[in-house]
Backbone atoms as SQL, in Angstrom:
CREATE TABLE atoms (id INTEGER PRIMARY KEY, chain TEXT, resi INTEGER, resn TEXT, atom TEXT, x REAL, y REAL, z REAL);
INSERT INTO atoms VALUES
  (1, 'A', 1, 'UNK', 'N', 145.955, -45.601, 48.404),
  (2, 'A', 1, 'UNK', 'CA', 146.776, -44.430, 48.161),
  (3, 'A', 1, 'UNK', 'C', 146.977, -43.652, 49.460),
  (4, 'A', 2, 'UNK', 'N', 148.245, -42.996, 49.564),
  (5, 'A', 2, 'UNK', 'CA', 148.229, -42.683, 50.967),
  (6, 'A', 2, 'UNK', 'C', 148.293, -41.211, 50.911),
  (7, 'A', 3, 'UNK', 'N', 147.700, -40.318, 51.916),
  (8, 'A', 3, 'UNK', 'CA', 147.466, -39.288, 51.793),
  (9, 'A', 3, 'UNK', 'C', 148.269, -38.472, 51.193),
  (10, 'A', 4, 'UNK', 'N', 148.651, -37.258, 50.010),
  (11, 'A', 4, 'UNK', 'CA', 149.211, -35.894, 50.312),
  (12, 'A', 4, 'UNK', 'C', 149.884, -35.554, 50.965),
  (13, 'A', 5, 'UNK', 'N', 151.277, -35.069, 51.248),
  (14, 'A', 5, 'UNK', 'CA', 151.628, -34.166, 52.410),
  (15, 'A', 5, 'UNK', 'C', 151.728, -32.793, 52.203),
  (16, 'A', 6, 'UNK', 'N', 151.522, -31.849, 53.096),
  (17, 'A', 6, 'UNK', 'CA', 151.860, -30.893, 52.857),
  (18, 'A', 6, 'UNK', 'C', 153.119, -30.134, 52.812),
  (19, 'A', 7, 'UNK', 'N', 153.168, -28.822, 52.171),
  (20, 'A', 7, 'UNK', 'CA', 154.765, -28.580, 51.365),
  (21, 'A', 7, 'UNK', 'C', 155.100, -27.606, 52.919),
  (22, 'A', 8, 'UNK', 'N', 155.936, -27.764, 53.881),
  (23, 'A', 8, 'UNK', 'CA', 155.883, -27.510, 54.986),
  (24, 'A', 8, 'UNK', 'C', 156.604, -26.042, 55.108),
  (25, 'A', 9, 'UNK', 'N', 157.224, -25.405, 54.062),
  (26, 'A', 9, 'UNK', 'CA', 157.823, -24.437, 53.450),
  (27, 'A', 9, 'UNK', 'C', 156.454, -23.677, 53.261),
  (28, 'A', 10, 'UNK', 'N', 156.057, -23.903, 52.404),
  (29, 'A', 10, 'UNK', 'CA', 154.577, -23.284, 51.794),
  (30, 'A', 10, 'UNK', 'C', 153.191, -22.927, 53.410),
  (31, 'A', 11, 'UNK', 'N', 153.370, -23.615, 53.892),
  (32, 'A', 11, 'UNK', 'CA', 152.556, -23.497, 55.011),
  (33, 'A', 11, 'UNK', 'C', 153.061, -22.555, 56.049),
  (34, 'A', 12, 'UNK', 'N', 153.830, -22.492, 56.195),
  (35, 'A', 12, 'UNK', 'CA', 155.050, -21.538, 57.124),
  (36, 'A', 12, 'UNK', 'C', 154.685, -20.053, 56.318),
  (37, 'A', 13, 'UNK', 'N', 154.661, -19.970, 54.801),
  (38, 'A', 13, 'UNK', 'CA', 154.569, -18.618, 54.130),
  (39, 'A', 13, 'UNK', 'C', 153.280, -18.046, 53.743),
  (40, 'A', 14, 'UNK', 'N', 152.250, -18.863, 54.200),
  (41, 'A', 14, 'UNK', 'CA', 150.962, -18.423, 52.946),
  (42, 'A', 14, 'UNK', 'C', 149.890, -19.015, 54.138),
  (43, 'A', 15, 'UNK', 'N', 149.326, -17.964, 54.623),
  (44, 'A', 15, 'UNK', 'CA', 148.071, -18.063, 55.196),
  (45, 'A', 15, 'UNK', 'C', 146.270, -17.961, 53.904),
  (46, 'A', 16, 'UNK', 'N', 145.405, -19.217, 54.047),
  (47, 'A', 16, 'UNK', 'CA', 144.255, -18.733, 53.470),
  (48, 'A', 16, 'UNK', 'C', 143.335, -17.876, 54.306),
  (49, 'A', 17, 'UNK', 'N', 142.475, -16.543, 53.516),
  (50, 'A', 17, 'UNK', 'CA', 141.790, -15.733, 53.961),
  (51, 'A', 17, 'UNK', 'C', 140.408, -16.159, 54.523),
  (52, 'A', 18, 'UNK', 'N', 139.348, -15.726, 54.767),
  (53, 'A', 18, 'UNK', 'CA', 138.229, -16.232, 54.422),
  (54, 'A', 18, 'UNK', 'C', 136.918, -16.374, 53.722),
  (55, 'A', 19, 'UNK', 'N', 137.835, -15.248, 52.451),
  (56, 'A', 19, 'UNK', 'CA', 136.986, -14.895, 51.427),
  (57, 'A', 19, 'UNK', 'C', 137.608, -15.984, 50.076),
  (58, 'A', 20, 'UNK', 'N', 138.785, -16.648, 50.729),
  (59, 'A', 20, 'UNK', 'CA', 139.393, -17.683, 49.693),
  (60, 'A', 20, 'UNK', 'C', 140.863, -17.443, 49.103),
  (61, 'A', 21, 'UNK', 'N', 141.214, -16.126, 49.091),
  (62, 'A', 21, 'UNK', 'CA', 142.902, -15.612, 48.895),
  (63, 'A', 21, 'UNK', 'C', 142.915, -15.819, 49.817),
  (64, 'A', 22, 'UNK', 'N', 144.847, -16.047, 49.352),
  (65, 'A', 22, 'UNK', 'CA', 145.699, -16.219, 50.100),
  (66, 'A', 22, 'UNK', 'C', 146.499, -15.159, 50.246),
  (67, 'A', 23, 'UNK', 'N', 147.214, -15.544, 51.582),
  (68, 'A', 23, 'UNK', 'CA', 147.944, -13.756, 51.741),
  (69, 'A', 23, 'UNK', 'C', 149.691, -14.180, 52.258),
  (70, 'A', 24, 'UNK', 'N', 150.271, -13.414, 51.983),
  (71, 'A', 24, 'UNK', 'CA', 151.412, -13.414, 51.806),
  (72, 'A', 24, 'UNK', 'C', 152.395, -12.474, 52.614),
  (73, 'A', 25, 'UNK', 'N', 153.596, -12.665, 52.593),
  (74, 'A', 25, 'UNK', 'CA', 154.151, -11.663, 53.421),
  (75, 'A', 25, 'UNK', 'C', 155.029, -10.759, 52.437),
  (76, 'A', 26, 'UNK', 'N', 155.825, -10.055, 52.825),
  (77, 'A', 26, 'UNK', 'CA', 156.479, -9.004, 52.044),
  (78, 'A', 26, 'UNK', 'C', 157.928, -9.159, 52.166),
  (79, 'A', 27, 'UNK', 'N', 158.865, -9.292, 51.247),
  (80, 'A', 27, 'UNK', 'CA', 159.941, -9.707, 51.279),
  (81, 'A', 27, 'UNK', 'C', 160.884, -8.390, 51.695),
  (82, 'A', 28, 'UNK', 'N', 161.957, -8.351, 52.170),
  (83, 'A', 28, 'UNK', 'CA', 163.271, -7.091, 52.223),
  (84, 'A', 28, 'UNK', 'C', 162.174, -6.452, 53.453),
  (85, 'A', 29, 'UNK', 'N', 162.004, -7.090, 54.642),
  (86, 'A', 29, 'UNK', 'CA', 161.736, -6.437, 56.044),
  (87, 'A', 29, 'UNK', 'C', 161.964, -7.233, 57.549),
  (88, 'A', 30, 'UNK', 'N', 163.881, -7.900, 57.163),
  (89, 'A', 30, 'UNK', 'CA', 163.624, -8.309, 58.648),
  (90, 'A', 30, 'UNK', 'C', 165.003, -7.511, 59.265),
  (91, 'A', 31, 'UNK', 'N', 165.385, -7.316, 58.412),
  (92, 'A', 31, 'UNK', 'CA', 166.684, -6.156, 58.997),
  (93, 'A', 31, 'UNK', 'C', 167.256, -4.881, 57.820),
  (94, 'A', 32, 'UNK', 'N', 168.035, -3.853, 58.254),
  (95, 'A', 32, 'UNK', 'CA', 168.710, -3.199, 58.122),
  (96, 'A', 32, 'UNK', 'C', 167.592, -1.952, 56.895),
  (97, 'A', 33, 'UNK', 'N', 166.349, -1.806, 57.966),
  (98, 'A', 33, 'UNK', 'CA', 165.477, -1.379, 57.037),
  (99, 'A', 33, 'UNK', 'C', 165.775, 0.761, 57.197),
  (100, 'A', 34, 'UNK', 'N', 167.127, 1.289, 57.910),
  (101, 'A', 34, 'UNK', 'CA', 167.060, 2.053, 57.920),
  (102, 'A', 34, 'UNK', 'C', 167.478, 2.868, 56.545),
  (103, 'A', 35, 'UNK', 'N', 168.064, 2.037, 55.208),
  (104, 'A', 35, 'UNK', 'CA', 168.390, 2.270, 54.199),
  (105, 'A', 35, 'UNK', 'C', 166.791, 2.212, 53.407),
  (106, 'A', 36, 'UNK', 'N', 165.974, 1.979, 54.135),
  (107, 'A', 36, 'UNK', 'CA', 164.795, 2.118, 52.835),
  (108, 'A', 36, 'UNK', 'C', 163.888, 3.420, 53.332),
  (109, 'A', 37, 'UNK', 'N', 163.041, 3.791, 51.978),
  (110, 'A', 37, 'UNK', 'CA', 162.312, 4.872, 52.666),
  (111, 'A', 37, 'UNK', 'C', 161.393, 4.660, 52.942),
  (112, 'A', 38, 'UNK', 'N', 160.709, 5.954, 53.749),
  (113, 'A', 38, 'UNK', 'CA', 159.863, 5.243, 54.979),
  (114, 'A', 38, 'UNK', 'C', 158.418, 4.761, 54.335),
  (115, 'A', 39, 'UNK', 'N', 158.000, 5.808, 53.380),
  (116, 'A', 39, 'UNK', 'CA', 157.166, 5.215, 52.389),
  (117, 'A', 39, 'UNK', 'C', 156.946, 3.755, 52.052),
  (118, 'A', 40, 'UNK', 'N', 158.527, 3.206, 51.456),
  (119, 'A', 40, 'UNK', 'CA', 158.398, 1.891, 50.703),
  (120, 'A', 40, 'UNK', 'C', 158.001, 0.961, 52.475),
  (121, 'A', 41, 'UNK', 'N', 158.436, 1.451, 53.815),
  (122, 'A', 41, 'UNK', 'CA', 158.412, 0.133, 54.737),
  (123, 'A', 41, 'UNK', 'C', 157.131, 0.445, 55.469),
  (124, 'A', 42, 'UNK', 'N', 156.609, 1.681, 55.192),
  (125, 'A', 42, 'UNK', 'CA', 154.752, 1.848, 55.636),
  (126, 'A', 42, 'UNK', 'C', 154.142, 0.640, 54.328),
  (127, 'A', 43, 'UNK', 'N', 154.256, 0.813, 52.817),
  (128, 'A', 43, 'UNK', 'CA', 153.581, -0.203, 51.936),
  (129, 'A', 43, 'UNK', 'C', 153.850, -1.843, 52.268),
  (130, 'A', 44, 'UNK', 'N', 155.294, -1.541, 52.866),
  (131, 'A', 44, 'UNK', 'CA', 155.640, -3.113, 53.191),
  (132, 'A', 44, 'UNK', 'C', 154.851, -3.676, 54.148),
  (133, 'A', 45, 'UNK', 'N', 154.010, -2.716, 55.062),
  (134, 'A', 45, 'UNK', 'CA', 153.246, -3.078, 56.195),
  (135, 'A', 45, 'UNK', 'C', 151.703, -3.865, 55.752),
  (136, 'A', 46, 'UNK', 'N', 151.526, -3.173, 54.734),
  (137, 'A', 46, 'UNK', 'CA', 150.081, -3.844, 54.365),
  (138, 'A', 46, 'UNK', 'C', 149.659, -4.712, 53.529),
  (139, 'A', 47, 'UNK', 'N', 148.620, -5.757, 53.879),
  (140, 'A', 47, 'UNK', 'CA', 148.486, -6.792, 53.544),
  (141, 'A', 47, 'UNK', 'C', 148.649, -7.396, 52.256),
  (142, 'A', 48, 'UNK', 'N', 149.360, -8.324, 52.048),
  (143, 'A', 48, 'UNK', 'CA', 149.241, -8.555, 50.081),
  (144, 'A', 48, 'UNK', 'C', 148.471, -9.809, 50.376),
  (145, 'A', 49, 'UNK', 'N', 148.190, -9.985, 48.496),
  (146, 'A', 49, 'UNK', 'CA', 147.319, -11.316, 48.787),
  (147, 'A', 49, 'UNK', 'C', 148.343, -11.756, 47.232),
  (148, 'A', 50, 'UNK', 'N', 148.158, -12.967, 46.991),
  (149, 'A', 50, 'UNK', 'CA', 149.219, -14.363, 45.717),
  (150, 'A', 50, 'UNK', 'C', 148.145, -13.833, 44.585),
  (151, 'A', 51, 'UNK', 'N', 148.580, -13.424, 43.692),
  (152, 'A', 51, 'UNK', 'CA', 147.917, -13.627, 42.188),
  (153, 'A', 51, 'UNK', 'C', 147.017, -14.424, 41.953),
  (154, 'A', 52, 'UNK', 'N', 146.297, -14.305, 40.764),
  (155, 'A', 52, 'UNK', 'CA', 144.812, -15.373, 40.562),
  (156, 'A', 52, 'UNK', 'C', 145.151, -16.610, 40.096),
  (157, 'A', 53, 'UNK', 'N', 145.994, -16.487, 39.300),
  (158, 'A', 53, 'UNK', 'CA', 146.807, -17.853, 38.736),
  (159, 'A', 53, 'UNK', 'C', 147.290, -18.651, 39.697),
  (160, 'A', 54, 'UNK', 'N', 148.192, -18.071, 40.336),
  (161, 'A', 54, 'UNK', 'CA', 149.228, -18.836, 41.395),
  (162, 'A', 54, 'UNK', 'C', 148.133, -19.242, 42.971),
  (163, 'A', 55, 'UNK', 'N', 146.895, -18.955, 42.902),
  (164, 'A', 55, 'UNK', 'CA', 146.163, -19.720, 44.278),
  (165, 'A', 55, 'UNK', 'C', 145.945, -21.031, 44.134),
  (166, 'A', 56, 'UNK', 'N', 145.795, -21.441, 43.039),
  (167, 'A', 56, 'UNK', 'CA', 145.264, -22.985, 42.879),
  (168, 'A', 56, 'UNK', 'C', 146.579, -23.894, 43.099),
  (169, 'A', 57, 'UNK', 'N', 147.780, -23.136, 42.714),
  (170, 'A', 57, 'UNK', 'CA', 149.222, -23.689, 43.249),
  (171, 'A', 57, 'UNK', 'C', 149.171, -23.840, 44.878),
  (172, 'A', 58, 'UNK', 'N', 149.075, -22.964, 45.480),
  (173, 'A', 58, 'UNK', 'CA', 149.232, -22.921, 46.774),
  (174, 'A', 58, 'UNK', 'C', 149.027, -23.718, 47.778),
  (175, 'A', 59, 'UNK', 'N', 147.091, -23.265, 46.906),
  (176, 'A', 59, 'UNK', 'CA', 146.394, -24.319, 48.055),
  (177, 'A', 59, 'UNK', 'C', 146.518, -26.069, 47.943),
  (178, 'A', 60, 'UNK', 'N', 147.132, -26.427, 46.753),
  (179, 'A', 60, 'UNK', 'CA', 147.103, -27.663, 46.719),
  (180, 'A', 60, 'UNK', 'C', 148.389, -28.189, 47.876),
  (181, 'A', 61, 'UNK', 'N', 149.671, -26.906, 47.619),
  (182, 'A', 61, 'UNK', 'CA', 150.599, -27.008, 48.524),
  (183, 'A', 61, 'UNK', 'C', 150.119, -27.172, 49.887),
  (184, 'A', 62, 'UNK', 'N', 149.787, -26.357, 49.986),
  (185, 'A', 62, 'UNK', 'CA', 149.029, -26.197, 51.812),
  (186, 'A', 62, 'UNK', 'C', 148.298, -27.469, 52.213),
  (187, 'A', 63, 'UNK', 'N', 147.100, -27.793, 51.134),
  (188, 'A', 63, 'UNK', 'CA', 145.808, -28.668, 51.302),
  (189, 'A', 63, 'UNK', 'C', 145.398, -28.850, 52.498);
């Protein structure tokens, strides 16, 4: 059987932590962010991590 590949999309988006989440980026922040408020693009700054369900998806993506 020949190895797995990885989903090369998925690897590009989803770093693993080292407590085991995965972390993610934040969507609506690579342009024209002077229409948002400043509030919503300070929250956009900080770290998210993928739902509990959706890690076991990921990492198989990544592997």
């Amino acid at each position: 059987m020949p190895k797995m590949k990885s989903v090369k999309g998925a690897v590009k988006r989803f770093k693993v932590k080292k407590n085991g989440t995965v972390k993610r980026g934040t969507a609506f922040r690579s342009h024209i962010l002077t229409k948002q408020d400043a509030q919503t693009r300070r929250d956009q700054n900080t770290p998210k991590v993928i739902a509990k369900v959706d890690e076991a998806n990921i990492k198989a993506m990544i592997n």
